[in-house]
C-alpha positions in Angstrom: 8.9 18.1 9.1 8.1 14.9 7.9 9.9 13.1 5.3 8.5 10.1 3.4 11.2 7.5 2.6 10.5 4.6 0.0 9.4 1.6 1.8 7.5 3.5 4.1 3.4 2.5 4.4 0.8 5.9 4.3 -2.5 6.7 4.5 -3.9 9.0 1.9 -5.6 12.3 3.5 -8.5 13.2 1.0 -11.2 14.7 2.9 -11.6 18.5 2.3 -7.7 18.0 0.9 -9.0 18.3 -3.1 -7.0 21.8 -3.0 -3.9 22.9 -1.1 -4.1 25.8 1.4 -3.1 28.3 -1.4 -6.1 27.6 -3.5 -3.9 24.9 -6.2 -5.8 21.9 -7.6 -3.8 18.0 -6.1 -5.6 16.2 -8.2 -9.0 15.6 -9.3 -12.4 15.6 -7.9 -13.9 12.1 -7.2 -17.6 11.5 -6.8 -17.5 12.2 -3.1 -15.9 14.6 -0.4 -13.6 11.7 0.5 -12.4 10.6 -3.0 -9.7 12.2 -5.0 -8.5 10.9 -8.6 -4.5 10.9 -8.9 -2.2 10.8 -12.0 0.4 8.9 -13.3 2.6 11.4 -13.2 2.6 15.2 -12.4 4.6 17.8 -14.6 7.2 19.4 -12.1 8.1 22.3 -15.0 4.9 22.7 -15.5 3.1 23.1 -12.2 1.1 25.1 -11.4 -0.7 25.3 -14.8 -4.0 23.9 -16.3 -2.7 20.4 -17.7 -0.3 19.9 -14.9 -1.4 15.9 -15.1 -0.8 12.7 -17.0 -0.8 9.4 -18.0 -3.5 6.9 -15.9 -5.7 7.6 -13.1 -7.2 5.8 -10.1 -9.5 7.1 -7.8 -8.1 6.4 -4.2 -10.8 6.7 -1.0 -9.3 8.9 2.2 -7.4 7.1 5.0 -6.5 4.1 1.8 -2.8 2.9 2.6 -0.2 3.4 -0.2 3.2 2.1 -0.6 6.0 5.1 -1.1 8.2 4.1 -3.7 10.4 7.1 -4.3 10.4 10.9 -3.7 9.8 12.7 -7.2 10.9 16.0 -6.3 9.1 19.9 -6.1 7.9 21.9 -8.6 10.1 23.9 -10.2 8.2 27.1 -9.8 8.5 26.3 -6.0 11.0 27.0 -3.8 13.1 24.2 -3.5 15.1 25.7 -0.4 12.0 27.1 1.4 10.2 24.2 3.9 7.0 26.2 3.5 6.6 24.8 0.1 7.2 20.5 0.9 3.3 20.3 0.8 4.2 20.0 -2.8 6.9 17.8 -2.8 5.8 14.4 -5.1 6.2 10.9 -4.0 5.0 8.4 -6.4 3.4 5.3 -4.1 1.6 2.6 -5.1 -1.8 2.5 -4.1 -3.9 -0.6 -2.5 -4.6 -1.6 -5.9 -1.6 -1.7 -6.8 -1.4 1.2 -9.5 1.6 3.5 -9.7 0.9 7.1 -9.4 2.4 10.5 -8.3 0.8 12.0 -5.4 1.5 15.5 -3.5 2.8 14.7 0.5 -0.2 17.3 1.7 -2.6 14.3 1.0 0.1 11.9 2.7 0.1 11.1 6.2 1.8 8.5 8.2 -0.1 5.2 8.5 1.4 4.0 12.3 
């Protein structure tokens, strides 16, 4: 299991990564397979739902490095015992263009 810690440098893993394994939205959809548009902030109540995010977006390019700043937590609706749910935890990072936003660890990887 791999755990992000702030400080740490990513990649961001977009490509055919739009949705999770279990069908649930991470984001939304760029102009292209490798694009994916993130939020501010995702709602952790709130999640899964249909206005699950907030605040600014950026659209970040797959394999884009990304800064983590902090882990944000799981969704409440999710498990927060089970590991078979830390696809959703949310790490808010800043991106390469150095916007802060909210981002699931299923489109994080590590960088080295």
């Amino acid at each position: 299991m791999i755990i992000f810690k702030p400080g740490d440098i990513v990649k961001l893993d977009i490509t055919n990564r739009r949705s999770t394994f279990d069908g649930l939205a991470v984001g939304g959809c760029g102009s292209n397979e490798d694009e994916l548009v993130i939020f501010q902030r995702i709602d952790l109540e709130k999640f899964p739902s249909c206005n699950d995010f907030k605040g600014k977006t950026s659209t970040v390019k797959h394999d884009s490095y990304a800064l983590i700043l902090r882990y944000v937590g799981r969704p409440f609706r999710m498990n927060v015992c089970l590991d078979v749910w830390q696809d959703y935890d949310v790490y808010e990072i800043i991106t390469s263009k150095l916007n802060k936003r909210q981002v699931f660890k299923f489109n994080l990887k590590k960088a080295f």
